[in-house]
MARRO-712043 format. One record per residue: residue number from 0; z, x, y of N, C-alpha, C, O, CB in turn. Coordinates in steps of 0.2 Angstrom, whole numbers, padded with zeros to 4 digits. Glycine has a CB too. Layout:
<lozas>
k, nZ, nX, nY, caZ, caX, caY, cZ, cX, cY, oZ, oX, oY, cbZ, cbX, cbY
NUM, Z, X, Y, Z, X, Y, Z, X, Y, Z, X, Y, Z, X, Y
...
</lozas>
This chain:
<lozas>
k, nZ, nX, nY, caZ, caX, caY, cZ, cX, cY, oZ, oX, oY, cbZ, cbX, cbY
0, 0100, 0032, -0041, 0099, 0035, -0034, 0093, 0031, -0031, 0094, 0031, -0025, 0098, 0042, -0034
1, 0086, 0028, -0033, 0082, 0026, -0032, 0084, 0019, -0027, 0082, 0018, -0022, 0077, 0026, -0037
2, 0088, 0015, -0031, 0090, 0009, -0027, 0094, 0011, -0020, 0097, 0007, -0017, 0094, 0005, -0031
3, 0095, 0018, -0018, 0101, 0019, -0015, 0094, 0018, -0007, 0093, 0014, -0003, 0108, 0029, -0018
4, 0091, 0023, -0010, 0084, 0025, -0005, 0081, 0021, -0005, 0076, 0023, 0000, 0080, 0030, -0005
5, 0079, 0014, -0008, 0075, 0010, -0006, 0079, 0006, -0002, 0077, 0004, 0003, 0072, 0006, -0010
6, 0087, 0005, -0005, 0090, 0001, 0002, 0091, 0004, 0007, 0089, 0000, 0011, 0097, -0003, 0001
7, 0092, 0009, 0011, 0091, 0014, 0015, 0083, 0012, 0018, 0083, 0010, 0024, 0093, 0021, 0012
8, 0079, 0012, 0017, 0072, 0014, 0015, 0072, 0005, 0021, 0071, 0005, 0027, 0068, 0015, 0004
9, 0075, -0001, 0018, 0072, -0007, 0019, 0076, -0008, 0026, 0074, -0011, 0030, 0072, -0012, 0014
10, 0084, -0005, 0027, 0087, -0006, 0031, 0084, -0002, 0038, 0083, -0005, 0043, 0092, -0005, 0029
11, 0083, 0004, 0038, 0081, 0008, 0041, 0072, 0004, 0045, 0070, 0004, 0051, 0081, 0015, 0035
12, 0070, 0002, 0042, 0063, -0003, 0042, 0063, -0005, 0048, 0060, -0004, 0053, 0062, -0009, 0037
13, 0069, -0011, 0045, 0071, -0018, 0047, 0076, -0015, 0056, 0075, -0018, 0061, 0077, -0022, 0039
14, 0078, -0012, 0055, 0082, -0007, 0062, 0077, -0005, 0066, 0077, -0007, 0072, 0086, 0000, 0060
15, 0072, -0001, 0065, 0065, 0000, 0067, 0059, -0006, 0072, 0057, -0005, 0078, 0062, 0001, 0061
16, 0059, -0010, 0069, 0056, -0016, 0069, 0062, -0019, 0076, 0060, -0018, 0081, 0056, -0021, 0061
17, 0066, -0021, 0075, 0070, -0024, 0080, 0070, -0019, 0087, 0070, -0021, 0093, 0078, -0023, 0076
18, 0070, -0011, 0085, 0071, -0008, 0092, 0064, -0009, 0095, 0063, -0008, 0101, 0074, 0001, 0092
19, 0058, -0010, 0091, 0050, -0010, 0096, 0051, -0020, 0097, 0046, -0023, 0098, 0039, -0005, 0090
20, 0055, -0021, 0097, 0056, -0029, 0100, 0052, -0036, 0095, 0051, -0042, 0096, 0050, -0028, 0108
21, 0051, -0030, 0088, 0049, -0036, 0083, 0056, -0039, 0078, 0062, -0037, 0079, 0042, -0031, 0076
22, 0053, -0045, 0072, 0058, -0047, 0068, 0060, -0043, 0064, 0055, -0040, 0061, 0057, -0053, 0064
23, 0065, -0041, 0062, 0067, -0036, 0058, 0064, -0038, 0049, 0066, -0034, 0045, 0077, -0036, 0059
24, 0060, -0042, 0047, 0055, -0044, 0043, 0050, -0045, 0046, 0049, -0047, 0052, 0057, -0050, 0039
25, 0044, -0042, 0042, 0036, -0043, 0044, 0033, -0050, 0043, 0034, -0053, 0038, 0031, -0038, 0039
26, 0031, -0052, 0047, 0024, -0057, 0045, 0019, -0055, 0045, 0015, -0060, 0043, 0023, -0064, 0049
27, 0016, -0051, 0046, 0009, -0048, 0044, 0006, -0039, 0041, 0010, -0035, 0044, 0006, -0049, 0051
28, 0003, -0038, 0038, 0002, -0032, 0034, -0003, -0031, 0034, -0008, -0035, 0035, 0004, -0033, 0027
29, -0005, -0023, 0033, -0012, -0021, 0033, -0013, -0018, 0025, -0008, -0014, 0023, -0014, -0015, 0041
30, -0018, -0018, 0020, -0018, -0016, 0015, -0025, -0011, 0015, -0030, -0013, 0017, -0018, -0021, 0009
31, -0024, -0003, 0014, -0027, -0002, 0015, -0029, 0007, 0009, -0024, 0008, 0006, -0026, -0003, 0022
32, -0033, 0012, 0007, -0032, 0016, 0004, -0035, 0023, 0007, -0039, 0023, 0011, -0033, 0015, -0003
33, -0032, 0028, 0005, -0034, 0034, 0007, -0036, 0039, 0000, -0033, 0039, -0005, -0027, 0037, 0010
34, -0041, 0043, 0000, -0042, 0045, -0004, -0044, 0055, -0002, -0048, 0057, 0002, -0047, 0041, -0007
35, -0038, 0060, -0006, -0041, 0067, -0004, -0040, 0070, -0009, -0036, 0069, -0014, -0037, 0069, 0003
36, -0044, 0077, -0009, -0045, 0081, -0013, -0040, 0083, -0016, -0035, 0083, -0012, -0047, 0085, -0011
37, -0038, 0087, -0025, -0036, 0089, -0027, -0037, 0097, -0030, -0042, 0099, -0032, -0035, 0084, -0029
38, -0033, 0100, -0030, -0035, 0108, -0031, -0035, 0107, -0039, -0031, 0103, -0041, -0029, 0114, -0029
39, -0039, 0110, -0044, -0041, 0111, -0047, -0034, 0111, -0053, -0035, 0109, -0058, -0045, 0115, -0045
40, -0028, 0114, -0049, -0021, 0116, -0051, -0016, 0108, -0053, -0012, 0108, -0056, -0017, 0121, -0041
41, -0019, 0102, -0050, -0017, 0095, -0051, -0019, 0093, -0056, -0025, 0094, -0057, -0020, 0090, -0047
42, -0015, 0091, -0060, -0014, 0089, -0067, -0018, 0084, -0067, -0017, 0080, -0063, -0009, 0087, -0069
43, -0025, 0083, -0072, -0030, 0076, -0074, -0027, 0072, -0073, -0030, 0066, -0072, -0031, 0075, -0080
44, -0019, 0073, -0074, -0016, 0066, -0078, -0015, 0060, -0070, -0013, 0054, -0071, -0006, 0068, -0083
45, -0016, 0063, -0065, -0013, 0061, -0058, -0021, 0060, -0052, -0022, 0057, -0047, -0007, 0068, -0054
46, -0025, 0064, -0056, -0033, 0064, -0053, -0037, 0060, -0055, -0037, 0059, -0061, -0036, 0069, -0053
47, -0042, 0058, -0052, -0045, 0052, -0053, -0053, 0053, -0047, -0053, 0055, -0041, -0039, 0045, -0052
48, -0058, 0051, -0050, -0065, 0051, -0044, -0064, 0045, -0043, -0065, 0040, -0046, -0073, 0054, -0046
49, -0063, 0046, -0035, -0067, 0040, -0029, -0072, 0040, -0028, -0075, 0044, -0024, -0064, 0041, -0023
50, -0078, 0035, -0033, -0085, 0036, -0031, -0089, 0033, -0025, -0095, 0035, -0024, -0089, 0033, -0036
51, -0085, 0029, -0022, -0087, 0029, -0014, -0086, 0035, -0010, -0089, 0035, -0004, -0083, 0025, -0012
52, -0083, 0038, -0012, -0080, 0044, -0006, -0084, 0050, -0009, -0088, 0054, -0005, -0071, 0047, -0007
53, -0085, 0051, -0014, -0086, 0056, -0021, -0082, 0061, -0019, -0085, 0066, -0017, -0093, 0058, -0023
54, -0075, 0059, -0021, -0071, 0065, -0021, -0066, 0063, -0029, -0065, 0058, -0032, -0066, 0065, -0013
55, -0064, 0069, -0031, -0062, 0070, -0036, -0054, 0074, -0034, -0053, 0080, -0033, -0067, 0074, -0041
56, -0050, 0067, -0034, -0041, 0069, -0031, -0040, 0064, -0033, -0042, 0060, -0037, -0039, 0071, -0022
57, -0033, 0063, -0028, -0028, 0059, -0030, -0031, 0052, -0022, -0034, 0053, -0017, -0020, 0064, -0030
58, -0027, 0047, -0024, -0031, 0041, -0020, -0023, 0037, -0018, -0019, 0037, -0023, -0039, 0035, -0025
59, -0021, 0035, -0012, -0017, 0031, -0012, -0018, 0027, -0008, -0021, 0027, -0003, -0012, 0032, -0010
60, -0015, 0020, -0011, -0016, 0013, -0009, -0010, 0011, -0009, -0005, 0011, -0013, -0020, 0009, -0013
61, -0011, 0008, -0001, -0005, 0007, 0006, -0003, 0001, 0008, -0008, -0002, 0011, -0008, 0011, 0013
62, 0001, -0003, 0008, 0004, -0010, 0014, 0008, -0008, 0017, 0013, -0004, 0015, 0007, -0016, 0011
63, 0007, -0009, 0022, 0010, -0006, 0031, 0011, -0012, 0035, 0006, -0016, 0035, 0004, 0000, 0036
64, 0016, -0013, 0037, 0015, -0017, 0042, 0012, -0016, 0047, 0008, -0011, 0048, 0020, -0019, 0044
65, 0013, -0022, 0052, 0009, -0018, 0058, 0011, -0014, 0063, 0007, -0014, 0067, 0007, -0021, 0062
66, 0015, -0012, 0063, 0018, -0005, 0068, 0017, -0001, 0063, 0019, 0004, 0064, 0025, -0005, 0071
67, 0014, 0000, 0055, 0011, 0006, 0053, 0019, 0008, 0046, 0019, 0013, 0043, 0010, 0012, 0061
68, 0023, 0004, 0047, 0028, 0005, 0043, 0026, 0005, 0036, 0022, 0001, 0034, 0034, 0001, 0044
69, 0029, 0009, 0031, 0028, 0007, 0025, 0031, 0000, 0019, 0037, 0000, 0018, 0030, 0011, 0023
70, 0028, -0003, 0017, 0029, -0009, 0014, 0028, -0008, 0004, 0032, -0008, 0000, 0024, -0015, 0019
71, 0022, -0006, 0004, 0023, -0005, -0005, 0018, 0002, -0004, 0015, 0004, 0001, 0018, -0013, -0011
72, 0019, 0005, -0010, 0016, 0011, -0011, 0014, 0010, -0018, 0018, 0008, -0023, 0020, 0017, -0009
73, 0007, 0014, -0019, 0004, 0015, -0027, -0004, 0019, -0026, -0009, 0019, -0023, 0002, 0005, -0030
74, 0002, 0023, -0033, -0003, 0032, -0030, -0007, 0033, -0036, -0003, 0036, -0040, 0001, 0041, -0028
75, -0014, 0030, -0039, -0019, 0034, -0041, -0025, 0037, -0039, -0029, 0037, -0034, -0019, 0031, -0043
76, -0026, 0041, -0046, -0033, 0044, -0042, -0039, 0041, -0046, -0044, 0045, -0047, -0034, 0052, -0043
77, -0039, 0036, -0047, -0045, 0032, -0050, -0046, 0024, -0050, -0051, 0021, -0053, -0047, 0033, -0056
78, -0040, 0022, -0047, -0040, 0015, -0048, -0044, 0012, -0039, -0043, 0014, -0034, -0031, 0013, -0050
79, -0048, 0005, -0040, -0052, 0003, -0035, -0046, 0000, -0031, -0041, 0000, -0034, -0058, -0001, -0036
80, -0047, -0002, -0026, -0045, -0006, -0021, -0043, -0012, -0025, -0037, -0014, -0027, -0050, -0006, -0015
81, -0049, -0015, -0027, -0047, -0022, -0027, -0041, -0020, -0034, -0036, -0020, -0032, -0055, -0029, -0028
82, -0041, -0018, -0040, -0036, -0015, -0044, -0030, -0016, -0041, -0026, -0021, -0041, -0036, -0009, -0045
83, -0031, -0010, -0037, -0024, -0009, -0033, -0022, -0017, -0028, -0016, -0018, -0028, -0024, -0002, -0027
84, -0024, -0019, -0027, -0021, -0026, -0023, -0020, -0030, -0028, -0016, -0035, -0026, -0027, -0029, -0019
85, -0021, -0029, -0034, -0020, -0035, -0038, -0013, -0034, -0040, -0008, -0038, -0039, -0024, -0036, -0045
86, -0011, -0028, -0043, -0005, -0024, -0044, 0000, -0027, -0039, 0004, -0031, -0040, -0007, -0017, -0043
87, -0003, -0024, -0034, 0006, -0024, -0027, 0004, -0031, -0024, 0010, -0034, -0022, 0006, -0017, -0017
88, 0000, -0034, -0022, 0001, -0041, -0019, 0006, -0046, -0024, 0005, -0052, -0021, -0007, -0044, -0017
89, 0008, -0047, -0027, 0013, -0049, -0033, 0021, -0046, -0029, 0025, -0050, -0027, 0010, -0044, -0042
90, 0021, -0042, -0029, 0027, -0038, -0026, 0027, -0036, -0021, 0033, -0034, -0020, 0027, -0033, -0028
91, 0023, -0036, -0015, 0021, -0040, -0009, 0025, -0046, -0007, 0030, -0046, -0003, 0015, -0042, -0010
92, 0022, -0052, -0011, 0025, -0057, -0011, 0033, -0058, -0011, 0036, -0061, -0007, 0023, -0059, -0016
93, 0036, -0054, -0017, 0040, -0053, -0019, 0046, -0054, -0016, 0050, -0058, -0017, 0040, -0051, -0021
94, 0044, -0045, -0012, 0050, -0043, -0007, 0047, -0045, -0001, 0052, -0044, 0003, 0051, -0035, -0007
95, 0043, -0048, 0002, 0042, -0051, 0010, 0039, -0056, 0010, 0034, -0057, 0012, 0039, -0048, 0015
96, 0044, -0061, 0006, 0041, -0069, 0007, 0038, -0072, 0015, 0035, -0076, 0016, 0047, -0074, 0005
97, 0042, -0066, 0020, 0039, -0070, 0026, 0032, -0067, 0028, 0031, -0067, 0034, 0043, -0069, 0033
98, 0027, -0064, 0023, 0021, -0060, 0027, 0017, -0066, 0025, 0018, -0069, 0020, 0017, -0051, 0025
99, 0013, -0068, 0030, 0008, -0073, 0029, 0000, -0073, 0031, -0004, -0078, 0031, 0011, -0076, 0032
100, -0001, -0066, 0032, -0007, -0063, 0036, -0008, -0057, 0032, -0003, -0053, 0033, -0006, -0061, 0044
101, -0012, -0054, 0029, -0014, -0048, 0026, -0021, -0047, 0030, -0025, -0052, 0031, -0014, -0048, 0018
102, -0021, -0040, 0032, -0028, -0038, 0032, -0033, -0034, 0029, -0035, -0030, 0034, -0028, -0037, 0034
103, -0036, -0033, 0025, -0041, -0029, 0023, -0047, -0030, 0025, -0051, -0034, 0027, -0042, -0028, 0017
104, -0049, -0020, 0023, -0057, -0019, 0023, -0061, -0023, 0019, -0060, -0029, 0018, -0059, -0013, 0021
105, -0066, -0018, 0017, -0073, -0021, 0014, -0072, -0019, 0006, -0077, -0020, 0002, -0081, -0017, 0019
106, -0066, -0015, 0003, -0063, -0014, -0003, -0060, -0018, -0006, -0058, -0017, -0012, -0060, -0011, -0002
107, -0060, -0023, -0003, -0055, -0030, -0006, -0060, -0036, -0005, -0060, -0041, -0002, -0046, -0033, 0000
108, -0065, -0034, -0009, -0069, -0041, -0008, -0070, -0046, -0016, -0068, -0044, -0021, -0078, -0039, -0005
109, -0072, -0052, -0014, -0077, -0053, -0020, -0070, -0060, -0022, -0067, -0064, -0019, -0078, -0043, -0027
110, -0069, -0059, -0032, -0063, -0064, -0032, -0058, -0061, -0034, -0056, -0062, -0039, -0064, -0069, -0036
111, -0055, -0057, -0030, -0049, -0055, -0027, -0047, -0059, -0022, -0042, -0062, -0022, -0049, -0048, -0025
112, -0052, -0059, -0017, -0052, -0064, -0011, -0047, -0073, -0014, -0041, -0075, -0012, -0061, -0066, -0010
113, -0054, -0075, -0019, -0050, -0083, -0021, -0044, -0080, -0024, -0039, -0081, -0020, -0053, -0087, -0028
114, -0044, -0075, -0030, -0036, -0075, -0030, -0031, -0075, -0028, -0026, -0079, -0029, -0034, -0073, -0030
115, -0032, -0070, -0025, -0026, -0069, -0017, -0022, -0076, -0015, -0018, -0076, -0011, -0030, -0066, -0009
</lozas>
């Protein structure tokens, strides 16, 4: 079933994109993460402290095109930015050979940068 809703998921995207007058594939992407509290009731196994934030929840890290659509998703509660970018920009690549522009904060620094 998961393949059924990602192809739904990419089609639906790609229909999206076309009706606000873009290419039904992205060339540019914003990477970025969110981090919010967890109730005490959230299993350890899914929480994690953001010591930038100093919150003790769950943290997700986001590629969105630019009209804000979803592109990769990856949900911990303790992994850093640059982690998480190492992870999805691989698969990134993967599934949207046409993006050629990413943008990040000040979370993605350092040699993640040369990497990339």
């Amino acid at each position: 079933m998961t393949g059924l809703i990602a192809e739904l998921h990419d089609r639906l995207r790609g229909q999206v994109r076309e009706a606000v007058g873009r290419e039904a594939e992205p060339t540019a992407a914003v990477i970025d993460s969110q981090s919010g509290k967890a109730d005490v009731a959230v299993g350890s196994g899914s929480r994690g402290f953001d010591g930038g934030k100093k919150i003790n929840g769950r943290r997700r890290h986001l590629i969105c095109d630019t009209t804000g659509l979803l592109l990769i998703n990856v949900t911990a509660g303790d992994v850093t930015d640059r982690q998480a970018a190492t992870d999805m920009l691989p698969a990134l690549r993967r599934l949207f050979p046409t993006i050629t522009e990413l943008w990040a904060d000040g979370g993605c620094t350092g040699t993640l940068i040369t990497w990339a």
